[in-house]
N, C-alpha and C positions, 0 to 999 in steps of 0.2 A: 504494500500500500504506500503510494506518495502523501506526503502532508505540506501542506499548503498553510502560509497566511492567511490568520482570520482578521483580515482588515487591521486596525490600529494595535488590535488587544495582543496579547501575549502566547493566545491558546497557536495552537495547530493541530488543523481540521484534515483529518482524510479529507481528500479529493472527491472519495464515493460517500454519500450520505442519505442512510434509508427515509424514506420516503414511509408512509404507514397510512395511505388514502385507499390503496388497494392490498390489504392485507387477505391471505388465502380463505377463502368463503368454503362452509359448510356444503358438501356433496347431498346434504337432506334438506335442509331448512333453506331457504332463498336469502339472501340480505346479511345470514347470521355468519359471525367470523368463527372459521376453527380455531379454537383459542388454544392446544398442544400445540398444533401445528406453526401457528404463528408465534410462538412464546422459541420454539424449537430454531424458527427462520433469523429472531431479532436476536437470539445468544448466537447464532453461526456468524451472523454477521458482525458482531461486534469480538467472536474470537478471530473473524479473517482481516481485522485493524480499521473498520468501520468504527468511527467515537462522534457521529452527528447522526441523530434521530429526532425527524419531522415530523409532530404531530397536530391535531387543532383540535378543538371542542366539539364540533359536530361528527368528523371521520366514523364513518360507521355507525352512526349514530350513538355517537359516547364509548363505542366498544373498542377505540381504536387507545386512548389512554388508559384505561382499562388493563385493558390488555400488557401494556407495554410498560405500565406500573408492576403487573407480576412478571412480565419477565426481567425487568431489572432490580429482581432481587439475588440475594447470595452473592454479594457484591460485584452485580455487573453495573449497579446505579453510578458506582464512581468512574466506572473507563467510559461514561456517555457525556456528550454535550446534549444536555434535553432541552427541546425547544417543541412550545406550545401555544395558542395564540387563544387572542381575545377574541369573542363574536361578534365582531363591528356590525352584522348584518341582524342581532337580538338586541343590542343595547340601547336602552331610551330613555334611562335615566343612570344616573351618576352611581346609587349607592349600587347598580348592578354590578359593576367592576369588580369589586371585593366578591362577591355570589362565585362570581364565574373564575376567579383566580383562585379563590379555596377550596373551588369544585374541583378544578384541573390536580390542583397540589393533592385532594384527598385520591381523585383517581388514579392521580401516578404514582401514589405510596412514596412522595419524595416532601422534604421540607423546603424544596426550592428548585425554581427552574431558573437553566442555565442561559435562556433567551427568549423570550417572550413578546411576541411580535401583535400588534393591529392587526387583524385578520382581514383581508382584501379589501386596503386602500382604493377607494376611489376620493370623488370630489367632494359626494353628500357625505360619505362616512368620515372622510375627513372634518368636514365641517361639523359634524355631529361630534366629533372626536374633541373641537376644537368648543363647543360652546359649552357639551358636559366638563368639561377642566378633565378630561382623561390622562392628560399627559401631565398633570399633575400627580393624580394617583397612580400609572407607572414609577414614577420618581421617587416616590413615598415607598411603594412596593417593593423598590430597588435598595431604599434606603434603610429595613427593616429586613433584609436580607431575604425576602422572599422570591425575588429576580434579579439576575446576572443583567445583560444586554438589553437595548430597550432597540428596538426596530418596528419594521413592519412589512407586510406582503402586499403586493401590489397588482390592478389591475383596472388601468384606465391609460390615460395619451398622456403623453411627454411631457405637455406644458403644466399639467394636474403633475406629474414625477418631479419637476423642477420647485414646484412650488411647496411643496411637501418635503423635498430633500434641505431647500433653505430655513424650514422654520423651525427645526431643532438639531443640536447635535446627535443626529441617533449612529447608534452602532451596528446596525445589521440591517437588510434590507433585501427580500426574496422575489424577484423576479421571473418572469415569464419568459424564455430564451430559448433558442436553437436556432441552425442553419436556415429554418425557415422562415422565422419569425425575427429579424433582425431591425426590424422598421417597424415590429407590431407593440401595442405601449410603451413601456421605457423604453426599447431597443436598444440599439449600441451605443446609442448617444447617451441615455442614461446609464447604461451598465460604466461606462466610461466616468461620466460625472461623477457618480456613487464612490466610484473607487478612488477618483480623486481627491475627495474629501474623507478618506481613510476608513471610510465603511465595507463592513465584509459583508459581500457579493454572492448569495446562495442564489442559483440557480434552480429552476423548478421548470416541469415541462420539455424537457431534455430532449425527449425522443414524441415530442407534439402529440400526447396521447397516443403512442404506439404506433403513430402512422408513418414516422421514419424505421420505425421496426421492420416492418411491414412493407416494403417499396416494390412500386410497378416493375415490370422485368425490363422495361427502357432503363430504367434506375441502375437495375444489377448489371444489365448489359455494362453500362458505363465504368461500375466500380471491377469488373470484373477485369474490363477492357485498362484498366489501369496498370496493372501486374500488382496492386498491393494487395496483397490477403489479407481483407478485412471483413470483417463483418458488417452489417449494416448499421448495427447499435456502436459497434465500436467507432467506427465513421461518425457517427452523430456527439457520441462522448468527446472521440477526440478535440473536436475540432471546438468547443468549450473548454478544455483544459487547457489548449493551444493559447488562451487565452490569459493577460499576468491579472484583468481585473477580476478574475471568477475564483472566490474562495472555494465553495464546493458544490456539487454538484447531485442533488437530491433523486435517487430512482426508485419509484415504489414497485420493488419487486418483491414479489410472493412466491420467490421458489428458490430451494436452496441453488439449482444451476445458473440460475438468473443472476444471484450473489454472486458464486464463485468465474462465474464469466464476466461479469462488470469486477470484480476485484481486479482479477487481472488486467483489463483493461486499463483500470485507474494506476496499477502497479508499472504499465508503461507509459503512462501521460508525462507531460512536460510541458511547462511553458515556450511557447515559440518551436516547437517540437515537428512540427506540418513544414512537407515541403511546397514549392511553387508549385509542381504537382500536384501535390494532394490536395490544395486550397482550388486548384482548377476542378479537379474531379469533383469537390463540393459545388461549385460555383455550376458546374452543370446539371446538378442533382436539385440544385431550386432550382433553375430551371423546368426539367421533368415536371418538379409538384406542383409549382407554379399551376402550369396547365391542367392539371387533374385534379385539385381540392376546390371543392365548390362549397362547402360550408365550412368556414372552421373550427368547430368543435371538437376538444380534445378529449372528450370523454371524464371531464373532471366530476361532474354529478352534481356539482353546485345546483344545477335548478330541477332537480330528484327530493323528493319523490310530488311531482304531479298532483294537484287535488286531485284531479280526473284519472288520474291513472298511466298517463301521456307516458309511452318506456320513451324519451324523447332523444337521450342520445344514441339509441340504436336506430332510428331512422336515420341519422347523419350519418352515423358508419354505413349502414346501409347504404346511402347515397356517393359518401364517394367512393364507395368500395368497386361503384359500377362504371368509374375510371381511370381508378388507383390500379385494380386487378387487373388483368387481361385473362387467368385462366379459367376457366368455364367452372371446373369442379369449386375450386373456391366460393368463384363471387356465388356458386349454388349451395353451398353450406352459408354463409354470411345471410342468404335470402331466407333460404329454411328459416332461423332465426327471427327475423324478421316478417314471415307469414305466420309464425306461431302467436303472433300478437291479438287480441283481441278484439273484437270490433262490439261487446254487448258488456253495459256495467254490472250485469250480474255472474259474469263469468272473469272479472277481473281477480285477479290473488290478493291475501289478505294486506300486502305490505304494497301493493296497487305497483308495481311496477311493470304487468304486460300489457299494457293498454296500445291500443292501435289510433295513430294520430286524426281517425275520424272521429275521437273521445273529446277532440282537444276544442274549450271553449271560448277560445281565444281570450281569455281572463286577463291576461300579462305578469300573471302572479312569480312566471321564471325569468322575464328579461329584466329587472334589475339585478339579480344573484348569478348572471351568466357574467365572467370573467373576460369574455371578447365580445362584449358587446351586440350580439345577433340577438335580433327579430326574432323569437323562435318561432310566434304563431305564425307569423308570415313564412319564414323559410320553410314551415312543415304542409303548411300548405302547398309551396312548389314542390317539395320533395314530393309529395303522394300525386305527384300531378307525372310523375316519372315514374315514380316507383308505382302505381297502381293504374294512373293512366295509359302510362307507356307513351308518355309526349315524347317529343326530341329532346335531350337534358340540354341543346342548345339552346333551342328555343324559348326552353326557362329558364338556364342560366346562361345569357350570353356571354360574351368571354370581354 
């Protein structure tokens, strides 16, 4: 494992840092996490030199610190940097702050967390942030030794990141980043900023909800046609470690090979590490997605679960899967999926997550909680206008 600057501070961060939004789910129950399984994943990874573990208040709906409270007992608590965040998107009054920071503390069976971030900055949350005096009670919370770092996670436009970055000293700061998204909210220009002013630079979203995982065979043709033997994940990791502003780099993987192949990977990163080459064969590779991603949703869940039931980020996958993919048996398993959705609310599942987007009441109750800013009612609308009409996906998405 490489270790990396953590911005100003002292620590040094692995370069690989678990992620816990997708912890391994129960083979019976839907939604529920296998909590051996997962307790099993978070000690592997922190004997294979993993010391940064992401978590937030909602993750699995609470089951995600939970969890990660019993695995960091029988002193694996002291080799972690634990970081948990506040629910900017619950909070509406001031004395909620202490509720939600000694709920975190009791579920993580710690008497302190080691960085504690504002859960997904935007403009309102910020402002909401700003007129409850919250970043006073960080400071309090910091000064009573219940929090390390005071940061925040982010998800809106640059000029909202600039304005947010000037009005406190903060120490950490979790960004949305990858090859493909360089221009998408802070993008380079803020990852740059951030680290100029001595904040450490976590990375989140690495692999764009698994669709850099996953690339069209134009994609592979290219890397393959490189001579370098890489993986596709590794392509995607590298090319942020290449980077001097990126402390670490967060991947929610739920299986131990998932672990032990991003170790390694991290084990060979380096800053400025990419040659002219390899920064070419990236450089073609947005290209490729460029033309094939038509909605961009990462599968993060933020606007799950649906009053109605709406499974809404499987339609998206769904959709661009039917220009990402090229080969038949796939995009026909992806589909299966997809037609097993439901179209009657009495035949929806208790925890409403199959719902088929003809459930969907255009409420708007998911597009302030989506982190890239999409329409959903509107994009679900085009998407079934493809996916079940069978229009041209030109036609409705022109280019």
């Amino acid at each position: 494992m490489q270790y990396r600057a953590f911005g100003s501070t002292d620590f040094k961060v692995s370069a690989l840092g678990l992620g816990t939004m997708r912890l391994p789910l129960s083979s019976i129950i839907p939604q529920k996490v296998n909590v051996n399984k997962s307790i099993k994943l978070m000690r592997h990874a922190i004997d294979s030199g993993i010391n940064y573990f992401d978590t937030g208040w909602p993750y699995h709906l609470g089951q995600s610190e939970r969890i990660i409270g019993k695995a960091l007992q029988d002193g694996y608590r002291e080799k972690v940097h634990l970081v948990t965040k506040l629910p900017m998107f619950f909070i509406s009054r001031e004395n909620e702050f202490d509720f939600y920071l000694n709920s975190s503390l009791k579920r993580l069976q710690t008497d302190h967390i080691d960085t504690y971030l504002f859960h997904a900055f935007s403009k309102n949350t910020f402002e909401r942030m700003k007129k409850l005096k919250l970043l006073d009670k960080m400071k309090k919370a910091r000064d009573e030794g219940k929090i390390g770092n005071i940061g925040f996670s982010f998800h809106d436009t640059l000029p909202v990141f600039k304005e947010i970055i000037d009005y406190f000293d903060w120490d950490v700061v979790q960004i949305q980043y990858n090859y493909m998204d360089t221009a998408l909210q802070a993008g380079r220009a803020g990852l740059e900023l951030a680290a100029s002013k001595g904040m450490a630079v976590v990375i989140m979203e690495p692999l764009k909800g698994g669709q850099l995982a996953n690339p069209p065979q134009e994609a592979k043709d290219v890397m393959n046609a490189s001579g370098i033997h890489r993986s596709p994940v590794d392509w995607a990791l590298q090319y942020l470690w290449d980077r001097p502003e990126v402390s670490c780099v967060i991947s929610g993987m739920n299986t131990i090979n998932m672990i032990n192949e991003n170790c390694a990977s991290a084990d060979r990163s380096g800053i400025g590490s990419l040659s002219q080459n390899e920064l070419k064969v990236i450089d073609e590779l947005v290209e490729i997605y460029r033309k094939s991603i038509l909605v961009p949703c990462t599968d993060c869940k933020y606007c799950m679960p649906c009053p109605f039931g709406v499974n809404i980020p499987l339609h998206f996958a769904t959709l661009n899967h039917q220009t990402i993919e090229r080969r038949f048996y796939y995009r026909f398993f992806v589909r299966r999926s997809y037609s097993a959705l439901v179209k009657n609310k009495k035949r929806l599942n208790k925890s409403k997550t199959n719902g088929h987007a003809s459930l969907c009441t255009e409420c708007g109750a998911c597009i302030p909680k989506c982190p890239q800013s999409i329409q959903i009612p509107t994009e679900l609308k085009k998407t079934l206008e493809v996916l079940d009409k069978r229009k041209n996906i030109r036609d409705i998405f022109p280019e």
